[in-house]
C-alpha positions in Angstrom: -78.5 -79.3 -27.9 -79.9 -78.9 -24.5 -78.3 -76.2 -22.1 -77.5 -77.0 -18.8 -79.8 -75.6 -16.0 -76.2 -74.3 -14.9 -75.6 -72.5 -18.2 -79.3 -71.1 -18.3 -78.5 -69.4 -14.7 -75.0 -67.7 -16.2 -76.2 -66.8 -19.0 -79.2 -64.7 -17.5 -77.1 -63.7 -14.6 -73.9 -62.0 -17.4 -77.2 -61.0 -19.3 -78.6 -59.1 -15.6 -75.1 -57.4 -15.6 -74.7 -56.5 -18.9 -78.1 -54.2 -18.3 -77.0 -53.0 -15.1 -73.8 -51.6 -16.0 -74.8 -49.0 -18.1 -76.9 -47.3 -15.0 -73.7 -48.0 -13.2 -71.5 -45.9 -15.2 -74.0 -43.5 -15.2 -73.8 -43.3 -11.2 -70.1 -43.6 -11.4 -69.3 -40.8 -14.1 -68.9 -38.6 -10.9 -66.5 -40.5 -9.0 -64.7 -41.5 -12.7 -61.4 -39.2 -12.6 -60.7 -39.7 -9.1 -61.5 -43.6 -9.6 -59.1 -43.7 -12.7 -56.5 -41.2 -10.8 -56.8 -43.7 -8.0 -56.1 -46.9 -9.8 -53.1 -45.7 -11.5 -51.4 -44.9 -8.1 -52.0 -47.8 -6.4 -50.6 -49.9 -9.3 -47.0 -47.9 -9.2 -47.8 -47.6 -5.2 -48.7 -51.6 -4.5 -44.9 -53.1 -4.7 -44.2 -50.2 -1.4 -47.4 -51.4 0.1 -46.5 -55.0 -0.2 -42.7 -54.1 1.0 -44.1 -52.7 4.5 -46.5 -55.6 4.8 -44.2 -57.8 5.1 -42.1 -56.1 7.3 -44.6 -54.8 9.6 -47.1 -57.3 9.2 -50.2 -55.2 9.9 -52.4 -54.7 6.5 -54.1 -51.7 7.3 -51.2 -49.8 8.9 -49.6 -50.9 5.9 -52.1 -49.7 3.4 -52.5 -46.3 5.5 -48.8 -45.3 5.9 -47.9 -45.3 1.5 -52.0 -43.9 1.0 -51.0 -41.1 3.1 -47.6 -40.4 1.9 -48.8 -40.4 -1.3 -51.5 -37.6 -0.4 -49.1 -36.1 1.4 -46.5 -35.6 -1.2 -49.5 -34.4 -4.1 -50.8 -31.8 -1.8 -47.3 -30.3 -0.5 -47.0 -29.8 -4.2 -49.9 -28.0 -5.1 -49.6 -26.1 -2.0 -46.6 -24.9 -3.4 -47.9 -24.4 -6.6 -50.6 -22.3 -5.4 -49.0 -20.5 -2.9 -46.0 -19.0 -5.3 -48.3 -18.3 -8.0 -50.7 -16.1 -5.8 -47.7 -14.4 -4.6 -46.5 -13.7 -8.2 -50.0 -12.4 -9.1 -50.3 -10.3 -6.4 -46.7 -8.9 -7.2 -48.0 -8.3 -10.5 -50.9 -6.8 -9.1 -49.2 -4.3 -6.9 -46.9 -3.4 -10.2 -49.7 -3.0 -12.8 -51.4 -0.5 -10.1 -48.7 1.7 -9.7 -48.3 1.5 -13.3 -52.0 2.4 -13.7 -51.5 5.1 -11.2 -48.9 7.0 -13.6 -50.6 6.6 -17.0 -53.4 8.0 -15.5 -56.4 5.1 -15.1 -56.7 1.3 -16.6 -58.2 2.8 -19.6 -55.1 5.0 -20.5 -52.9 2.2 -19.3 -54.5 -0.1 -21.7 -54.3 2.4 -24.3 -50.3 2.9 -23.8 -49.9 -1.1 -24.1 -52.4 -1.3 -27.2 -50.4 1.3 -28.9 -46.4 -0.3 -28.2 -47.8 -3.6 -29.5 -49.2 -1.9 -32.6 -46.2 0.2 -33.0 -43.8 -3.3 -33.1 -46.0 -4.7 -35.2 -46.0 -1.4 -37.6 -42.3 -1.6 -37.5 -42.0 -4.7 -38.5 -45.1 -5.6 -40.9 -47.0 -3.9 -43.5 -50.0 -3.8 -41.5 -53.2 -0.7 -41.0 -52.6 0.6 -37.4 -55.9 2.1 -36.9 -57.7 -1.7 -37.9 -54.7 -3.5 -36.1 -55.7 -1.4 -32.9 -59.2 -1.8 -33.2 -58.8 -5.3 -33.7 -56.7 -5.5 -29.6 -59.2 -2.9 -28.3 -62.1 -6.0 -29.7 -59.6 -8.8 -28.7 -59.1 -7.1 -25.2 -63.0 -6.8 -24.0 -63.9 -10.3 -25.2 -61.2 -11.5 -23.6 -62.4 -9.4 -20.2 -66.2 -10.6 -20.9 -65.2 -14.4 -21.1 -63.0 -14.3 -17.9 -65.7 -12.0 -16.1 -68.5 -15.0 -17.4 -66.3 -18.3 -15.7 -65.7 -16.9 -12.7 -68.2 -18.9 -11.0 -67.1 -22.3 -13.4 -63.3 -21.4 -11.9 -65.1 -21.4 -8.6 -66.9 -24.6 -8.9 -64.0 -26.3 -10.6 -62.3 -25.8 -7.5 -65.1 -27.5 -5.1 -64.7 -30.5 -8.2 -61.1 -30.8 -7.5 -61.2 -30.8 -3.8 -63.8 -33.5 -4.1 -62.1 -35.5 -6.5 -59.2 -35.2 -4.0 -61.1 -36.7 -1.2 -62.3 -39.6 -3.7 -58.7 -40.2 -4.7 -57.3 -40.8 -1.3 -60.4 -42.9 -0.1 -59.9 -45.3 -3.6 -56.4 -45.3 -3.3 -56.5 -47.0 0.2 -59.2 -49.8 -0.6 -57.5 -50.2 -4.1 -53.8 -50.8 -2.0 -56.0 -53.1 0.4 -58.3 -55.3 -1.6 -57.4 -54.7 -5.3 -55.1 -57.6 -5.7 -58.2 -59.7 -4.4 -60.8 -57.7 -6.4 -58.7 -57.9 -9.7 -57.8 -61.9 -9.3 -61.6 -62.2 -8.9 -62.7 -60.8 -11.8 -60.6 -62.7 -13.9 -61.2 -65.5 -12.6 -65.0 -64.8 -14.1 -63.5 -65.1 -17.6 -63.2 -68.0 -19.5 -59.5 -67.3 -20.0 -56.9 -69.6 -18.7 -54.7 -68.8 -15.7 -51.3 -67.8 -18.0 -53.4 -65.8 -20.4 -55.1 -63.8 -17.4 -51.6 -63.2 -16.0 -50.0 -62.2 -19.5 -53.1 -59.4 -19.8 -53.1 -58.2 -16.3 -48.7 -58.0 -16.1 -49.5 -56.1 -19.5 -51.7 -53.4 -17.5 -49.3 -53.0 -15.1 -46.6 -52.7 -16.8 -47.9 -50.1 -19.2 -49.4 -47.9 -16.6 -46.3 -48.0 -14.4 -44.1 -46.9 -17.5 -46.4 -44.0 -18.3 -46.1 -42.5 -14.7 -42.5 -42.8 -15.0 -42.7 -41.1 -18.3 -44.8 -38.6 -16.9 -42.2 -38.5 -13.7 -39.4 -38.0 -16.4 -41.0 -35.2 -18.7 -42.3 -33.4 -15.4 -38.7 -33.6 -13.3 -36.5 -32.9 -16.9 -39.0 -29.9 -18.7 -39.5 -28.0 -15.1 -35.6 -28.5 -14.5 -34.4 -27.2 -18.2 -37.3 -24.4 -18.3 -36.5 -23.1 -15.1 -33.0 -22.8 -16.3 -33.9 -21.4 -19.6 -35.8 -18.7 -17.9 -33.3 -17.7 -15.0 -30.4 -17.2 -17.9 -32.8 -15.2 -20.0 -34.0 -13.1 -17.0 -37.7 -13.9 -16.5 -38.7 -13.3 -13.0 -40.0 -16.4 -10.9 -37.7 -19.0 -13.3 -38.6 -21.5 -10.6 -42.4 -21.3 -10.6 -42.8 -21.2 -14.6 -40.7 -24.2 -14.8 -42.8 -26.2 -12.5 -45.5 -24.7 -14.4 -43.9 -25.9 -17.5 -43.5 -29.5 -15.6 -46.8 -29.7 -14.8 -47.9 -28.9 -18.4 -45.3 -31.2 -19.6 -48.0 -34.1 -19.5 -49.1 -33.1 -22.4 -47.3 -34.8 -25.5 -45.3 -32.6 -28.0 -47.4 -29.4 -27.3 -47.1 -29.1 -23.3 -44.0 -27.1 -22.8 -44.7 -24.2 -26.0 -47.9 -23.1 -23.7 -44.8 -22.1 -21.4 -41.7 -20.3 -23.0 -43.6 -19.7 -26.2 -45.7 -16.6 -24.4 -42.7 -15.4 -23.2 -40.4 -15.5 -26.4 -43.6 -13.1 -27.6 -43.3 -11.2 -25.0 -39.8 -10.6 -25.3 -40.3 -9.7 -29.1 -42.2 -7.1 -28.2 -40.0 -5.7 -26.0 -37.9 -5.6 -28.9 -35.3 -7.9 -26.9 -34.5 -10.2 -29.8 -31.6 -11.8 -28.3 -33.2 -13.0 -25.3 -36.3 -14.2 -27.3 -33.6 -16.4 -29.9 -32.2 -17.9 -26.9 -35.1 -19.1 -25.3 -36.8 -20.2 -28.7 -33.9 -22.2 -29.3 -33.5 -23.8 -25.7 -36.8 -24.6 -25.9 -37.3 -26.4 -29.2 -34.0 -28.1 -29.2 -33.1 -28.9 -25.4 -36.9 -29.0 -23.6 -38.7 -30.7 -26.6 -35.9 -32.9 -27.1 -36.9 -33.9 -23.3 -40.4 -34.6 -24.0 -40.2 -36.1 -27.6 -37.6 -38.3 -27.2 -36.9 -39.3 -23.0 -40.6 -40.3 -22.3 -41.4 -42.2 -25.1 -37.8 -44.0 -25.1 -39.5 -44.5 -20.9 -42.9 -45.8 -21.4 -41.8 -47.5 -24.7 -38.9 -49.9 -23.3 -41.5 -50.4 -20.1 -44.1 -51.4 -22.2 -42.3 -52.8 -25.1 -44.0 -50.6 -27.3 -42.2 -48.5 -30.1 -41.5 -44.7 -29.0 -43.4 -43.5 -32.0 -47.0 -45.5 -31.4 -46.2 -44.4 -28.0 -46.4 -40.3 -28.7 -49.4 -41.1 -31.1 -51.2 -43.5 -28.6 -51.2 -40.3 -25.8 -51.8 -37.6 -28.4 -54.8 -39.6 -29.9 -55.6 -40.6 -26.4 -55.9 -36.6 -24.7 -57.5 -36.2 -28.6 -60.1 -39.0 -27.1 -60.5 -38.7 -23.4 -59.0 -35.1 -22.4 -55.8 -34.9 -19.9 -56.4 -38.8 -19.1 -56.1 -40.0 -22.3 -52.4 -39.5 -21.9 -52.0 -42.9 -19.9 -55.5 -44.3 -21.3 -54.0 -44.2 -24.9 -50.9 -45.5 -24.4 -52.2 -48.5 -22.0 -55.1 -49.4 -24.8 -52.6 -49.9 -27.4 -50.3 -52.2 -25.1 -53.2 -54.2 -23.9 -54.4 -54.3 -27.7 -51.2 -55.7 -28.4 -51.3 -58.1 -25.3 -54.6 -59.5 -26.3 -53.7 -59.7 -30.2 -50.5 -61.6 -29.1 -52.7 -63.8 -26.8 -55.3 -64.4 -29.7 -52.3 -65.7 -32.1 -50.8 -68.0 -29.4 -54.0 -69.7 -28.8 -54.9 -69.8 -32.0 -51.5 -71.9 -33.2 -51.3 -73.8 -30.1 -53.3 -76.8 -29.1 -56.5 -75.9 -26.9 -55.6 -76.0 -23.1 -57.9 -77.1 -20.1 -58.7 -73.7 -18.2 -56.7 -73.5 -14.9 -58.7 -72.1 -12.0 -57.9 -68.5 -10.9 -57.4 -68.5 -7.1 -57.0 -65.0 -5.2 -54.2 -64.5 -3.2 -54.6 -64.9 0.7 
């Protein structure tokens, strides 16, 4: 069989691109989070853009106005964030001086707190006190040594953020301006025919869109029922810990126990049983209820995916890919089902000429 000189040329030119996207990725592993982060936003953010576009007809003050609100919005709220916790720490800084002050030094103070915690434990458990303190004495200067030694990695995690920041916004407005273009484009490079293209690309949407909302859902919900959990149990600051507790919240089934479970401890060894019940039991029955059962019910009627595969997909998925992984997993096993579904269509249906792709104007 002799192959086209048209043929020849696509197959060297897919063969060219197939070599040069591994040094590609390797350039773009920088940018990758802030690409990613990027993507996802303008797909829940394009139906706004498209809205003002056609009401103000002007594409890039169009593109500008939901790229900046968008900024906007993420940075009012980690400005908060950031603000109320360095007042809170240096509230608790002022508090553990004073407290330093009386016992007589940081080592003393230390010395006191080793000593109650032993003492509950003692009280409590057939443990040896002397080994139990040693142990918390062991436990406390490793703990000092490993924050001492990632100072500078907090420091240049912060640069990485801001950076990623800056990345974000600039992909989020050529993504809202060109992306319906760009994405139309590339499928119209694959051999697939115009419905199937659709089907696979309505799929991406839709699953990415119904994981944000998830995401929206857990965050709003957990911060809500946490910061009520902790006002009626009398922890200080119930407003910042359950925005805390939102943001952590992202992550599946474990997210909101990094919260309230420190503080039911806490309250244990204060000896203040009640309190620590209360807030146990709020938190396992009313805030994991939340997050186990309202976000996947979300991104699993979105995506028409059950709730269970859902809560595996984005624990395998942060398992796979870190904090990402919670809207990678769940949006590779919808477009594995959307492809698997496509594959069994085409496969009992009579073969279809290939309609041509065009881009929208």
């Amino acid at each position: 069989m002799v192959i086209s000189r048209r043929k020849r040329s696509l197959i060297f030119l897919f063969i060219a691109l197939a070599a040069l996207l591994p040094l590609l990725l390797q350039i773009a592993r920088l940018f990758l989070t802030a690409f990613i982060l990027a993507a996802i936003l303008a797909i829940v953010i394009h139906p706004i853009k498209e809205r003002l576009r056609r009401r103000i007809r002007r594409p890039g003050l169009a593109t500008f106005i939901p790229t900046f609100a968008a900024v906007a919005a993420l940075s009012a709220l980690l400005a908060f964030m950031g603000i109320t916790i360095t007042r809170e720490l240096e509230k608790l800084y002022v508090e553990v001086s004073l407290n330093t002050l009386e016992e007589g030094g940081w080592p003393a103070l230390a010395a006191t707190a080793i000593d109650h915690i032993v003492d509950n434990l003692s009280a409590h458990f057939p443990i040896d006190e002397e080994a139990a303190r040693m142990r918390l004495i062991d436990g406390m200067k490793t703990a000092s040594s490993y924050l001492l030694s990632h100072v500078g990695s907090a420091v240049s995690g912060v640069a990485s953020f801001l950076l990623n920041g800056i990345l974000m916004a600039v992909f989020l407005y050529f993504f809202l301006r060109y992306g319906k273009i760009w994405i139309y484009k590339l499928a119209a490079l694959t051999p697939l025919n115009r419905p199937v293209a659709t089907n696979i690309l309505k799929t991406v949407r839709n699953s990415v869109a119904a994981n944000v909302i998830g995401m929206l859902t857990a965050f709003i919900g957990q911060g809500v029922m946490l910061s009520l959990g902790f006002w009626f149990t009398g922890v200080r600051s119930p407003l910042l810990w359950g925005t805390v507790g939102g943001f952590v919240s992202v992550l599946p089934v474990v997210g909101p126990w990094l919260i309230w479970l420190p503080v039911v401890i806490g309250f244990l060894f204060m000896d203040a049983y009640g309190k620590a019940l209360v807030l146990a039991a709020w938190g396992v029955i009313v805030v994991g209820s939340i997050d186990n059962v309202l976000r996947p019910l979300v991104v699993g009627k979105q995506g028409k995916q059950h709730p269970m595969l859902v809560a595996l997909a984005a624990i395998g998925g942060v398992y796979a890919f870190g904090v990402l992984g919670i809207m990678l997993g769940p949006l590779l096993i919808a477009l594995t089902a959307a492809l698997v579904k496509e594959i069994h269509q085409l496969s009992v249906s009579a073969d279809e000429p290939r309609d041509v792709i065009i881009p929208p104007q």
